[in-house]
C-alpha positions as CSV (number, residue, x, y, z in Angstrom):
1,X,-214.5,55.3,-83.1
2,X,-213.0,57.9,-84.8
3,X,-209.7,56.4,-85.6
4,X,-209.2,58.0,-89.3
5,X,-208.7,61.4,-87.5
6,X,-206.5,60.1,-84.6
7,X,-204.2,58.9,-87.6
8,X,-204.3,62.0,-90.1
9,X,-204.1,63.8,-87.1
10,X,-200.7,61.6,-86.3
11,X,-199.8,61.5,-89.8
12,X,-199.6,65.2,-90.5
13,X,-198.1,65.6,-86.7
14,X,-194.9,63.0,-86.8
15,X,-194.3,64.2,-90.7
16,X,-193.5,67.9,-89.4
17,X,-191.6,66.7,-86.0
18,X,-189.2,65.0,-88.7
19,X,-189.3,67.5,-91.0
20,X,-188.2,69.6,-88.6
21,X,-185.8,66.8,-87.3
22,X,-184.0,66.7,-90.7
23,X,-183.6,70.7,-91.1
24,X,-182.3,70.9,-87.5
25,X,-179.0,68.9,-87.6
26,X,-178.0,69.8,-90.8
27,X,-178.3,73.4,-90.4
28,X,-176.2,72.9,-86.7
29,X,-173.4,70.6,-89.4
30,X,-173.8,72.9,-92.2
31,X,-174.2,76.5,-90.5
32,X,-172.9,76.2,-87.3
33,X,-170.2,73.7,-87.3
34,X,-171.7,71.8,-84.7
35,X,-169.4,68.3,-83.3
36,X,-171.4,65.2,-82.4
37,X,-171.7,66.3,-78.8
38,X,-173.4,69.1,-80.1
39,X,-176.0,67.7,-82.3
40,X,-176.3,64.8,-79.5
41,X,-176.9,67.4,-77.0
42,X,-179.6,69.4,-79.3
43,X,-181.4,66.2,-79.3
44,X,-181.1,66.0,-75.5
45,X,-182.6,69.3,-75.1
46,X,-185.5,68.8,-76.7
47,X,-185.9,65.0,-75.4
48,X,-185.5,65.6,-71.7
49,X,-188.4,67.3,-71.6
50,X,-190.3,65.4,-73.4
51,X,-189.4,62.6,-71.3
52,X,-190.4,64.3,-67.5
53,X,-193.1,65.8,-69.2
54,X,-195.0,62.7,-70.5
55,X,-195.2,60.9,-66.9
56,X,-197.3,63.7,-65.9
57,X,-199.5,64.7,-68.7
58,X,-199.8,60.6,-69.8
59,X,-201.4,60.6,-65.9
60,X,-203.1,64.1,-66.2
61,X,-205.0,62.3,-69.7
62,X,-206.8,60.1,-67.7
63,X,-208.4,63.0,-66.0
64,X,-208.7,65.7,-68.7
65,X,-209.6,67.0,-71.9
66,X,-207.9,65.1,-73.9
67,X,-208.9,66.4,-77.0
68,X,-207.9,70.3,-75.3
69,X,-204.3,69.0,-74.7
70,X,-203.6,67.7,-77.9
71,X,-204.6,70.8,-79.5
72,X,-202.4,72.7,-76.7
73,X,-199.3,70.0,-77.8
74,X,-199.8,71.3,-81.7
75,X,-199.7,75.0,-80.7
76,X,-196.5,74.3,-78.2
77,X,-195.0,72.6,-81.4
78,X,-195.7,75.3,-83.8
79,X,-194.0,77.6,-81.3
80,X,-190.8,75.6,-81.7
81,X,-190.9,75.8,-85.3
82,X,-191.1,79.5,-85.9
83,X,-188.5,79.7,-83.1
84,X,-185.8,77.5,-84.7
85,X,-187.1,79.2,-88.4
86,X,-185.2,82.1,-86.9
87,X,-182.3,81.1,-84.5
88,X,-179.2,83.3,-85.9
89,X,-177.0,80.8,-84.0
90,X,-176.4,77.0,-82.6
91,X,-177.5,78.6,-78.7
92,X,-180.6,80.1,-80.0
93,X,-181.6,76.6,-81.9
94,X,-180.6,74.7,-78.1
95,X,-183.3,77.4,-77.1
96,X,-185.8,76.6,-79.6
97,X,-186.2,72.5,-79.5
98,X,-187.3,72.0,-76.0
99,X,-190.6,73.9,-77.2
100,X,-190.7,70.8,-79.5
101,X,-190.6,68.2,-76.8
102,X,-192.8,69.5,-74.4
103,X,-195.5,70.3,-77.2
104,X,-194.9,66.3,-79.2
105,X,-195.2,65.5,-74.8
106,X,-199.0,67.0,-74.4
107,X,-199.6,65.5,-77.8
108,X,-198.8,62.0,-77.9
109,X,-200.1,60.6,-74.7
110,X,-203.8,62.1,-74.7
111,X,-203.8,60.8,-78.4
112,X,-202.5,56.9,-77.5
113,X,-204.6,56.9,-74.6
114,X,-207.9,57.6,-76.6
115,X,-207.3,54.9,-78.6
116,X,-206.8,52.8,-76.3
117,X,-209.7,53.9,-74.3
118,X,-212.3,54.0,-77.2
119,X,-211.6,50.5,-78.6
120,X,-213.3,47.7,-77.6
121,X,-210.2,44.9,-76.6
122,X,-211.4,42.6,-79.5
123,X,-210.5,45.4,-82.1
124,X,-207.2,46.7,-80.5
125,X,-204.8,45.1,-82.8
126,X,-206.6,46.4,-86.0
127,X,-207.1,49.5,-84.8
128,X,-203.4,49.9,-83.2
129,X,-201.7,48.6,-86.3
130,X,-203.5,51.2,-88.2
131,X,-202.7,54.2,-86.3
132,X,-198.9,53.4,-86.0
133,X,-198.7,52.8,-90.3
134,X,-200.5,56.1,-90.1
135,X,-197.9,58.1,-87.9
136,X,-194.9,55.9,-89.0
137,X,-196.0,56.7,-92.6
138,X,-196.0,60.2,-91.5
139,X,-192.1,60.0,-89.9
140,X,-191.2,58.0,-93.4
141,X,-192.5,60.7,-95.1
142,X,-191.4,63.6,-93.3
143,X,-187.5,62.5,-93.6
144,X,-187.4,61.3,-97.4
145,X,-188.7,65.1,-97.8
146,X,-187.2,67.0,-95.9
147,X,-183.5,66.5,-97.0
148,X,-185.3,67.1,-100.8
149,X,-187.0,70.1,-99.3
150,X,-183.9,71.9,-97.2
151,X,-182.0,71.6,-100.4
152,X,-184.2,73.7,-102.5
153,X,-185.9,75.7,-100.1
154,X,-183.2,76.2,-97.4
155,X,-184.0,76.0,-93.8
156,X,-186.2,78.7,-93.0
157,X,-188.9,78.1,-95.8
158,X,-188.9,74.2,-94.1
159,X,-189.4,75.3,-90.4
160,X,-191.9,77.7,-91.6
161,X,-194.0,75.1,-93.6
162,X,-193.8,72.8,-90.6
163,X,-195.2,75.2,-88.1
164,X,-198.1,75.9,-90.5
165,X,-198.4,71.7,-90.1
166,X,-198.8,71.7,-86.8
167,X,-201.7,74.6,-86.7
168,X,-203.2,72.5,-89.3
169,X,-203.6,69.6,-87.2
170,X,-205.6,71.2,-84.7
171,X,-209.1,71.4,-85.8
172,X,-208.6,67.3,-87.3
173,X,-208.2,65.7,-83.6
174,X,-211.6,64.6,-82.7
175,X,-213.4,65.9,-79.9
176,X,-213.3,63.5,-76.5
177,X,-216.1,60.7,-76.0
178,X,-216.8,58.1,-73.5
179,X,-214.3,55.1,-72.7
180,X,-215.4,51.9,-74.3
181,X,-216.8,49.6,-71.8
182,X,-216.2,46.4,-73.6
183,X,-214.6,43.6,-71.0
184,X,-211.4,42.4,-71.8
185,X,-211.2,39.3,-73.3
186,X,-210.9,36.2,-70.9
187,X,-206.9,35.4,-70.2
188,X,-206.0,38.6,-72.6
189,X,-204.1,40.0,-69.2
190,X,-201.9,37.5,-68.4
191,X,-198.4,37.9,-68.9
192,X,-198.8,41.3,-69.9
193,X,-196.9,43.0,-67.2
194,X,-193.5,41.0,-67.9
195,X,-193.8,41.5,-71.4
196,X,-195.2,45.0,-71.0
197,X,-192.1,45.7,-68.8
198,X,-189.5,43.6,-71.4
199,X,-190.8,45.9,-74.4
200,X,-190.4,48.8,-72.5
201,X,-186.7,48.1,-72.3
202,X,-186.7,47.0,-75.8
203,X,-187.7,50.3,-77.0
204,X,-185.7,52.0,-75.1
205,X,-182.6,50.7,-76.8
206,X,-184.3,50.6,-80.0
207,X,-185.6,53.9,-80.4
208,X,-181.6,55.1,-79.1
209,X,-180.7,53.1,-82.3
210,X,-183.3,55.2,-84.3
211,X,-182.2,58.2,-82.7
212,X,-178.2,58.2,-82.7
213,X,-179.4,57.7,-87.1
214,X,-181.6,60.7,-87.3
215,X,-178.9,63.0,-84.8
216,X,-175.6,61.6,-86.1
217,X,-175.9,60.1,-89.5
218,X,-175.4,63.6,-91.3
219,X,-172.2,64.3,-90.0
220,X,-170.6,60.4,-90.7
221,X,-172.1,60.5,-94.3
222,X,-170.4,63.7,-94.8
223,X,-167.2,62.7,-93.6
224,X,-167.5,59.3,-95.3
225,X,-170.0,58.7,-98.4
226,X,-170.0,60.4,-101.6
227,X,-173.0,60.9,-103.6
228,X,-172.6,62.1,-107.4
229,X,-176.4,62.0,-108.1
230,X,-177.7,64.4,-105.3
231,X,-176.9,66.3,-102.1
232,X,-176.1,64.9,-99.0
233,X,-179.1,66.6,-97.8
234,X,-181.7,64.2,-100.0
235,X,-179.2,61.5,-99.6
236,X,-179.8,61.5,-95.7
237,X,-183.4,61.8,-96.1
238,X,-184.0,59.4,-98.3
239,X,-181.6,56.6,-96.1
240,X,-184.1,57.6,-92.8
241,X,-186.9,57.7,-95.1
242,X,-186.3,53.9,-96.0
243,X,-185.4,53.3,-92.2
244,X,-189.1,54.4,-91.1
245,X,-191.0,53.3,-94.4
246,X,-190.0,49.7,-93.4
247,X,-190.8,50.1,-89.8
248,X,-194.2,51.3,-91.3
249,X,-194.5,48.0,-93.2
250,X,-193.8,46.2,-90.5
251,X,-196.6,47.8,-88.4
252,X,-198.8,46.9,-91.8
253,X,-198.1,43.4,-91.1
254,X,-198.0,43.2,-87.0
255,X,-201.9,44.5,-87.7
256,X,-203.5,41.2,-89.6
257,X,-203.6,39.7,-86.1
258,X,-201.8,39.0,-82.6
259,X,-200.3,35.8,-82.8
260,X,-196.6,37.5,-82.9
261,X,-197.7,38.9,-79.0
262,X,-196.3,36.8,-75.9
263,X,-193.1,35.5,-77.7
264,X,-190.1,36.7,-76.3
265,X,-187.8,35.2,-79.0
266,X,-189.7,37.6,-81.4
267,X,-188.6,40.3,-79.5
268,X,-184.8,39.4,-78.7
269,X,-184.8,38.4,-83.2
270,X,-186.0,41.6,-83.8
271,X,-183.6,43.9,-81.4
272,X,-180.7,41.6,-83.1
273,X,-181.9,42.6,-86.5
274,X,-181.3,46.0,-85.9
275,X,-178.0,45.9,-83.7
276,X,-177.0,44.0,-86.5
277,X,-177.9,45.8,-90.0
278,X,-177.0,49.1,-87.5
279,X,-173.1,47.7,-87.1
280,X,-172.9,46.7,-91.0
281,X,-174.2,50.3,-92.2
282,X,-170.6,51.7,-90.6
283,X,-168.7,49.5,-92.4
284,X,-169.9,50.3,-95.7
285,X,-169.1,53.1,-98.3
286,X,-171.4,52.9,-101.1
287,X,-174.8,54.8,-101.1
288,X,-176.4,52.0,-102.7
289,X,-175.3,49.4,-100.0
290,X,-176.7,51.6,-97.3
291,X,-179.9,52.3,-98.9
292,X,-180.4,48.5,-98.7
293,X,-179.4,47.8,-95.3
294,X,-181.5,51.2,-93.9
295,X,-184.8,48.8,-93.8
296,X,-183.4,46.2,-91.7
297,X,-182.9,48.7,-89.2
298,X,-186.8,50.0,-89.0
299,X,-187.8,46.2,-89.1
300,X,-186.8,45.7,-85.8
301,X,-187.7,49.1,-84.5
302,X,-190.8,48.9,-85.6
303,X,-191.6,45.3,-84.1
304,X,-190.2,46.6,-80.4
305,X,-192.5,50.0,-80.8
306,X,-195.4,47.8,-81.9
307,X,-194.8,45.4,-78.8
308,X,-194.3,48.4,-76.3
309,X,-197.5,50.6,-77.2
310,X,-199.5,46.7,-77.4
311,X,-198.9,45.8,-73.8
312,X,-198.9,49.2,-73.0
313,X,-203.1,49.7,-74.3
314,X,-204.6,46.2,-74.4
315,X,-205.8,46.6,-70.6
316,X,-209.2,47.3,-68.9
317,X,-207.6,50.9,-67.3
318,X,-205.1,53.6,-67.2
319,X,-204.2,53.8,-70.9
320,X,-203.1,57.4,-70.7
321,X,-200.8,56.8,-67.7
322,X,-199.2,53.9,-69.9
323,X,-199.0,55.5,-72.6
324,X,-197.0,58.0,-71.0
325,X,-194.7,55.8,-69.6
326,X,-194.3,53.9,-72.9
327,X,-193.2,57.4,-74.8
328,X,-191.0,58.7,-71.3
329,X,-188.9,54.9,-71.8
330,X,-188.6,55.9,-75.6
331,X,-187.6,59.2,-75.3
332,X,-185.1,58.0,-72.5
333,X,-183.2,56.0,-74.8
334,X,-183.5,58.6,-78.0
335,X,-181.6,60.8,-75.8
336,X,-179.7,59.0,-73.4
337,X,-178.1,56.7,-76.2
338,X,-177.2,59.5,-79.1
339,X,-175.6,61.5,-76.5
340,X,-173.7,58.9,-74.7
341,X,-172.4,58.1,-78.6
342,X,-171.9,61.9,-79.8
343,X,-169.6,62.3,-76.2
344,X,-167.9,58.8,-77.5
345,X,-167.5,60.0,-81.2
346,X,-165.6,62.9,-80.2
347,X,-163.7,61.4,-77.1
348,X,-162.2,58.5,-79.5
349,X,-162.6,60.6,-82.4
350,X,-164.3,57.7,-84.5
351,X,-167.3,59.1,-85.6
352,X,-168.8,55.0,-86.1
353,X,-168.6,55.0,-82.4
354,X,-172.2,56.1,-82.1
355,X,-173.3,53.0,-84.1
356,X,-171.0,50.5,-82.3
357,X,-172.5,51.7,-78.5
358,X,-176.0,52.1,-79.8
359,X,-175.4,48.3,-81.1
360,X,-173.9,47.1,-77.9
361,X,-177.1,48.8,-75.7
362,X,-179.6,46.7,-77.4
363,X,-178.0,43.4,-77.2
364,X,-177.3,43.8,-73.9
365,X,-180.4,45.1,-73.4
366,X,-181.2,41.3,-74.1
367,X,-180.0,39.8,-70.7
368,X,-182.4,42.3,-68.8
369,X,-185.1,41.7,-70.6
370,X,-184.5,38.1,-70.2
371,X,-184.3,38.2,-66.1
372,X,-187.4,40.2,-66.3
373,X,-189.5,37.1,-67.9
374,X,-187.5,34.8,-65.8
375,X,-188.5,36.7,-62.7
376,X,-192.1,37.1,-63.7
377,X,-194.5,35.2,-61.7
């Protein structure tokens, strides 16, 4: 299999999707004055479609090219970039993003689901666990530059470099092949569909954690944290840069084997991690304090993504149509939960309230996830 190009390819991808997801709210804060509904609802516009749209290309990869609709999800992308390089104001940037969810939509599932159909069951974890350091990596990256980058550059120059990304990826996704026809191992399907189900929701709520961070966190560090040794801009990069670098490392570790797989109380421990570390970070001041709780947070949202796209590919069949619903559930919840929080923050006028309801949806999240397995046969 061709896996180092599925994960440059996924590298260079997720580094200018957060790139561009770093430029994008702070020019609405700095620019354009946007409130917390605002930002919440420029991350809904660009997630909504991305969620309806997955479903049906995550079914349509099973079917088609998926080589040609990856390359059509880079082009989509690039689109959005130049678009947003140029919005002269907050409505034209609302128009702009969708372009961005619909492309990362045709990109993602064709990609996931040729992993999973080209690798032989025995070799899933390896091969999984590498991909997702390899995009993760990329998302790390892209935010502990980007804050670096809008300082220096401005927006523009940063939406400009990140369409040029999204061309480049292109010609690296490899062309299709046939499905692997390796059986799956003896007793490898069962319990899968409960715990399959369970991560789904787990993601959901974690990826709403990751999400009300990456849409909201600019405008509560301004209001709240002073930094003397940079800008806010690198500031904010560099705390969702250490968010994603640890969920990286923990995809790094998840990949030296499967016994962490089929236990629930992994799952509930690692949602509570990042409920947790995501209350504390609101009630601190110092820059230094938050850098060191940031990783908790990706520790458990990397260990609920890991669990999700697992379940979701280590099956005989339909990998695209999973992996489809596995990115629809977690762009649900990195829409549904920022902008349920941004309405909050402004509502209350608390701008931690984001952090407290984002915190409260994934440990409740806990008692449905716990009637799923319950009810499982």
């Amino acid at each position: 299999m061709r896996l180092w190009r599925y994960c440059v390819a996924a590298f260079i991808y997720d580094w200018f999707v957060f790139v561009f997801w770093t430029a994008v709210p702070v020019r609405a804060v700095r620019e354009f004055g946007a409130s917390s509904t605002q930002l919440a609802l420029l991350q809904a516009a660009s997630t909504v479609p991305y969620v309806l749209n997955s479903l049906f290309i995550g079914t349509l990869a099973d079917r088609w090219s998926k080589s040609l609709l990856a390359r059509v999800g880079c082009v989509v992308a690039a689109l959005a970039c130049v678009w947003t390089a140029q919005a002269p104001s907050l409505a034209m940037l609302f128009v702009g993003v969708p372009l961005l969810g619909i492309g990362a939509s045709i990109f993602w599932p064709p990609v996931q689901g040729g992993i999973g159909a080209e690798t032989d069951p025995a070799r899933m974890e390896r091969a999984l666990g590498t991909f997702n350091v390899m995009w993760s990596l990329g998302k790390a990256a892209g935010f502990a530059m980007a804050g670096k980058l809008v300082a220096d550059m401005g927006h523009s120059w940063v939406l400009w470099i990140s369409a040029a990304s999204a061309v480049a990826v292109i010609p690296l996704y490899p062309r299709d092949v046939p499905a692997s026809t390796a059986p799956l191992p003896e007793g490898g399907h069962e319990g899968r569909a409960a715990f399959r189900t369970m991560s789904y929701v787990a993601n959901f709520a974690a990826f709403g954690v990751g999400a009300t961070l990456q849409n909201q966190f600019f405008k509560y560090l301004k209001a709240t944290v002073s930094t003397t040794t940079m800008s806010l801009e690198t500031y904010f990069g560099l705390f969702l840069g250490a968010v994603f670098l640890a969920q990286t490392l923990m995809f790094f570790v998840l990949q030296r084997g499967a016994r962490w797989t089929y236990r629930r109380w992994l799952l509930y421990g690692a949602q509570l991690l990042a409920a947790a570390a995501l209350s504390v970070s609101v009630l601190l001041r110092d820059p230094t304090l938050l850098l060191l709780v940031a990783p908790l947070v990706g520790v458990g949202i990397g260990f609920t993504y890991a669990s999700s796209i697992y379940y979701s590919l280590h099956g005989p069949s339909d990998h695209g149509r999973f992996a489809g619903i596995h990115e629809a559930v977690l762009g649900a919840g990195s829409f549904i939960i920022p902008l349920a929080g941004g309405v909050l923050a402004d509502l209350a006028g608390d701008l931690r309230a984001p952090y407290w309801l984002a915190a409260g949806v994934s440990v409740a999240s806990l008692a449905l996830q716990e009637r799923i397995y319950r009810r499982s046969p």
